[in-house]
C-alpha positions in Angstrom: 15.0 -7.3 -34.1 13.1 -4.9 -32.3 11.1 -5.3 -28.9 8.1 -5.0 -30.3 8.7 -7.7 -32.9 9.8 -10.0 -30.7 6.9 -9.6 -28.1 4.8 -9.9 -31.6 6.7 -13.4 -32.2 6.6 -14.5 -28.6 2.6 -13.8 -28.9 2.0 -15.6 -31.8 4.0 -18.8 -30.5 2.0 -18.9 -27.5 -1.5 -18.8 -28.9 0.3 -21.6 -31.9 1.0 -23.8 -29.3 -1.3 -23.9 -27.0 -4.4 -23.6 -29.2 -3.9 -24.8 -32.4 -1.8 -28.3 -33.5 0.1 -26.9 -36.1 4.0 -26.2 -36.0 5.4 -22.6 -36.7 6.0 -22.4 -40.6 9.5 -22.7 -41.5 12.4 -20.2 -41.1 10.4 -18.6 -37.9 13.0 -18.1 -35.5 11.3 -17.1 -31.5 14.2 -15.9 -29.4 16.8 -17.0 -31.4 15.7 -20.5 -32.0 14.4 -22.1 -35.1 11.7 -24.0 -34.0 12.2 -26.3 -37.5 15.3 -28.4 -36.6 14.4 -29.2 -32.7 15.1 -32.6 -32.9 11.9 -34.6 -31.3 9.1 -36.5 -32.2 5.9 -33.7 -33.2 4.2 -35.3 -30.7 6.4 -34.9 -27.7 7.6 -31.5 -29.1 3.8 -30.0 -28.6 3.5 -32.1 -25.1 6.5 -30.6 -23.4 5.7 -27.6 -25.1 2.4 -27.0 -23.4 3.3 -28.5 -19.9 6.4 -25.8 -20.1 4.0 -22.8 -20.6 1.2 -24.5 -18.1 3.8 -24.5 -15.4 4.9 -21.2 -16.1 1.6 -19.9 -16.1 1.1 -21.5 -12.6 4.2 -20.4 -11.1 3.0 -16.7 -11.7 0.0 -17.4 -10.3 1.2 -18.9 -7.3 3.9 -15.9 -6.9 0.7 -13.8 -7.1 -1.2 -15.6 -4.5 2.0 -15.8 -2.2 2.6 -11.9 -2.2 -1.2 -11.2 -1.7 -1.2 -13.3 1.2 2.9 -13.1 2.7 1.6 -10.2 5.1 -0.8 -12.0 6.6 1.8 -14.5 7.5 4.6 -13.3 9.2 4.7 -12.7 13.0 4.5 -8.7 12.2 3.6 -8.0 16.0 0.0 -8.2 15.9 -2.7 -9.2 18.5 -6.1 -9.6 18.2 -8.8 -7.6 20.2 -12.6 -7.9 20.2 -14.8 -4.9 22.1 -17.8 -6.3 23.6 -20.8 -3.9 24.9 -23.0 -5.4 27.6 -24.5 -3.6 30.7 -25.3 -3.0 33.9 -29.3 -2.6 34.0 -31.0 0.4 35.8 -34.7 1.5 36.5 -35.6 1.8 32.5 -37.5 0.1 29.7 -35.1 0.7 26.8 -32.0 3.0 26.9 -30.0 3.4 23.0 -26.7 4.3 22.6 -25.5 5.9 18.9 -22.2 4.0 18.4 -20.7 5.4 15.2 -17.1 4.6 16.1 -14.2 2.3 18.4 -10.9 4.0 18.5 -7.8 2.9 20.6 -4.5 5.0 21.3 -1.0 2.5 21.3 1.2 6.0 21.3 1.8 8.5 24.3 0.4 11.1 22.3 -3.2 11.5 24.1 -4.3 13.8 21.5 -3.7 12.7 18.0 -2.3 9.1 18.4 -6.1 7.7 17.8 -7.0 4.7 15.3 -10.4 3.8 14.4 -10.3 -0.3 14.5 -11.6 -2.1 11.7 -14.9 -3.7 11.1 -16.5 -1.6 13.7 -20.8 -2.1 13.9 -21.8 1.5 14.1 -25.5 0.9 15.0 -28.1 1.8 18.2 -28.0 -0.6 20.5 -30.8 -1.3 23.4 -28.2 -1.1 26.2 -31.0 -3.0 28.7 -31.0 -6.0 26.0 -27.3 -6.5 27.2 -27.8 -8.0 30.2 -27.2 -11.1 32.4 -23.9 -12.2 30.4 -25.0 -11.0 27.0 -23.3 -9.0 25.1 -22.9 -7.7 21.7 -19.8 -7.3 19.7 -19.3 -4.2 18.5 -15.5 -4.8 16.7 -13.0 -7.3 15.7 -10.1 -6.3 14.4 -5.5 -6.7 15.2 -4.2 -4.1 16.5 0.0 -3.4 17.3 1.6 -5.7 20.1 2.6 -3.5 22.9 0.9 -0.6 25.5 -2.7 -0.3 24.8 -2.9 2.9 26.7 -6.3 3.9 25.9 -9.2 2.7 24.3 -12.1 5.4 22.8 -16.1 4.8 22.4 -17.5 7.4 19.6 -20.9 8.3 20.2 -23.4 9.5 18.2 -26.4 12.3 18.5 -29.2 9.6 18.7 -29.4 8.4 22.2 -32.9 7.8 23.6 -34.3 6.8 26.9 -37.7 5.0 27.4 -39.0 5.2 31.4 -40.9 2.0 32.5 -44.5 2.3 31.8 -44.2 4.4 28.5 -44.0 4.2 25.1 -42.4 7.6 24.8 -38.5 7.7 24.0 -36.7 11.0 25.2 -33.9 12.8 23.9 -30.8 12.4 26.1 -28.4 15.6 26.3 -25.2 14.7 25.7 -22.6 17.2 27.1 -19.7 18.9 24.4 -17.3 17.0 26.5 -18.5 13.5 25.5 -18.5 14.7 21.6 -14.9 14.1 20.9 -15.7 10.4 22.6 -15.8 8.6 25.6 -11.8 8.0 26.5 -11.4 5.0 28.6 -7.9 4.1 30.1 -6.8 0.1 29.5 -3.1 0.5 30.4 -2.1 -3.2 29.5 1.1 -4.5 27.5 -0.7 -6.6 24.6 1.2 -9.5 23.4 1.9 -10.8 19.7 -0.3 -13.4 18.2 -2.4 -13.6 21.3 -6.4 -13.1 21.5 -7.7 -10.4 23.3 -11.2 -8.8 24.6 -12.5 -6.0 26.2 -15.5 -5.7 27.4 -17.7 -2.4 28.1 -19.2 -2.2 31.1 -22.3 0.3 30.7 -23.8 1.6 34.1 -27.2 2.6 33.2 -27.9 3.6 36.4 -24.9 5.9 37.1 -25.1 7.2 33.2 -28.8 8.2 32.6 -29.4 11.6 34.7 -32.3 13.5 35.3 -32.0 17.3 35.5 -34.4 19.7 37.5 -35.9 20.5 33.8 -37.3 17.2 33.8 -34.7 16.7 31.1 -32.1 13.5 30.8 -28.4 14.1 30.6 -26.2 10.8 29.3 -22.8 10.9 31.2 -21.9 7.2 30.6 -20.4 5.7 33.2 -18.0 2.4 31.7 -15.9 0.0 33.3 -13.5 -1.7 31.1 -12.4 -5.5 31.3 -9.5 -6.4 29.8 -9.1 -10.5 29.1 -6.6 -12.9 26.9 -8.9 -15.5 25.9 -6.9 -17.1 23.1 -3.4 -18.4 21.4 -2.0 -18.7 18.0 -0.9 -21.7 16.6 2.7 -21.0 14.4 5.2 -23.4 13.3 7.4 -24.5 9.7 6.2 -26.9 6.4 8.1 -28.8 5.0 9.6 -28.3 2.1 9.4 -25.3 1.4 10.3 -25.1 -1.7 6.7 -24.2 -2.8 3.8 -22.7 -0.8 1.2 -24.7 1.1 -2.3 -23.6 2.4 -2.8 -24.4 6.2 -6.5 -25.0 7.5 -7.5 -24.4 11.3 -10.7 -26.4 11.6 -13.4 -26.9 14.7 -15.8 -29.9 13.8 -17.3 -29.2 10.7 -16.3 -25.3 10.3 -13.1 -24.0 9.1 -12.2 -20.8 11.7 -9.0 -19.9 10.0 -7.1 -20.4 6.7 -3.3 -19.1 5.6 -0.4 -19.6 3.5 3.0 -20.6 4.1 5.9 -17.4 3.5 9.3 -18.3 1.6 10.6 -19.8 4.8 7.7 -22.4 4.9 6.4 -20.2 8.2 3.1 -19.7 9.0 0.6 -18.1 11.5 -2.7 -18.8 12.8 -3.0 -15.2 14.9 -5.9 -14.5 17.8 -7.5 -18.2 18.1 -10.1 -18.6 20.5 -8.6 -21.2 23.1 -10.0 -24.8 22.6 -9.3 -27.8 20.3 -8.2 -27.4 16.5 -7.4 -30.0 13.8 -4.7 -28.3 11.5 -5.0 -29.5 7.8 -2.1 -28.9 5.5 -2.1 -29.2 1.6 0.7 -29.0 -0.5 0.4 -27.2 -3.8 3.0 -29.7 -5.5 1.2 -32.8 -6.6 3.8 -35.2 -5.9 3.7 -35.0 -1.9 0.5 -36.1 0.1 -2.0 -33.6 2.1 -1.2 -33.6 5.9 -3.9 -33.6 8.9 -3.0 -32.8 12.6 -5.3 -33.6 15.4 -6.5 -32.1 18.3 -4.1 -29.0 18.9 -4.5 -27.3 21.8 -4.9 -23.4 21.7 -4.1 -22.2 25.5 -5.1 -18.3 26.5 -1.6 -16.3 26.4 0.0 -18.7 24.7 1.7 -19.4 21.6 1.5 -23.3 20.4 4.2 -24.4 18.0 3.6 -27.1 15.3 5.8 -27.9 12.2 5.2 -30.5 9.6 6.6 -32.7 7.2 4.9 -34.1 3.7 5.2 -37.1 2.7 5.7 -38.5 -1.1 2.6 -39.3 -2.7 
């Protein structure tokens, strides 16, 4: 019998069994077995049957969940880093800065070893609206575990100064040195699974100048602060034997959600510190969901919890 035939057959049983109620007419043999002389009760036949082909169809599902998600679950030397913009006020009304891009450098190579990090907000940003502790996040995104060497702001053509007492914005020249971006160096060994910010000092002040042509010049002027502000939480589930999903909750919001690997590992990466309850469902019905309270997530540290399910 050829492929084709017998991928014709297996068809046909499938949609038989599952949709109709009616039992393959005789002498119809799929993969070698004639489904005339099993000997059980019609019934039970079509019962374990269906719950054979339901399972089947849920363990390729869950095998295409587990591989979407394994990635995102392994300790594959990650941190997380969040770049803040704030600022040090000067003698203006408004002062925008074009942010098109955030770039960082984990190589030695000064010149080509550049990565733009995810989720950047390109926008304009009022830098004199970021003062007195507030700031504005400007990306959020893992970057490698090791030497951040540098860290790159990308600015755009659209920067604007307004002086106190107008309504007028001018045009601020920005020199052909700043167009390749603004390098900054961070110099700091970054650490896996551990939550990290950095926060962009802008020195209006120091970066806004006036030239004899009554024109502004931009020549920013940034100081960089480098903090770890958060943990991971990691640990085992077990069994293993299937997946689980894992919940990281604060009150009534869930921050963070994975799935367990083939090991029954799992990763919660980049947590702001505080106070987490960790909720853990099984996908096999016969064991009971799990609920951990009040884990602590410590800056620079990594917090270790494994679980065991119980029988339902």
């Amino acid at each position: 019998m050829s492929f084709k035939t017998i991928a014709k057959h297996f068809s046909i049983s499938i949609f038989e069994l599952l949709f109709t109620n009616e039992r393959p007419g005789p002498g119809l043999f799929y993969f070698g077995i004639n489904l005339d002389f099993i000997g059980v009760p019609l019934k039970k036949y079509y019962m374990r049957t269906r719950l054979l082909i339901c399972a089947l169809i849920l363990s390729v599902t869950t095998v295409s969940v587990f591989i979407s998600c394994k990635k995102n679950n392994s300790g594959d030397g990650n941190a997380r880093l969040k770049v803040y913009l704030t600022d040090d006020p000067g003698d203006y009304e408004a002062v925008y800065i074009d942010v098109k891009d955030v770039q960082i450098n984990v190589t030695d190579d000064t010149s080509s070893g550049w990565q733009s990090l995810q989720g950047v907000k390109a926008a304009a940003y009022d830098l004199l609206k970021l003062v007195n502790d507030d700031d504005t996040l400007l990306a959020d995104a893992f970057i490698p575990s090791g030497r951040l060497h540098q860290l790159r702001l990308i600015l755009g053509t659209e920067n604007y100064v307004k002086i106190q007492g107008t309504s007028q914005l001018i045009k601020l020249e920005t020199p052909s040195a700043q167009q390749s971006g603004l390098k900054l160096n961070i110099q700091q060994d970054i650490q896996d699974g551990i939550l990290y910010t950095i926060t962009l000092d802008f020195d209006v002040s120091k970066s806004i100048v006036k030239t004899g042509s009554n024109k502004y010049m931009l020549k920013p002027t940034i100081r960089t602060i480098l903090n770890a502000v958060g943990g991971s939480i990691k640990g085992v589930v077990m069994p293993k034997t299937f997946q689980s999903a894992i919940y990281a909750v604060q009150g009534p919001d869930t921050v963070a959600s994975t799935f367990t690997d083939t090991n029954g590992g799992y990763l919660f990466r980049g947590l702001q510190a505080g106070s987490y309850d960790i909720f853990y469902k099984p996908t096999d019905i016969l064991y009971k969901d799990s609920l951990r309270k009040n884990i602590s997530v410590q800056f620079n540290t990594v917090t270790r919890i494994d679980t065991t399910f119980l029988h339902q």
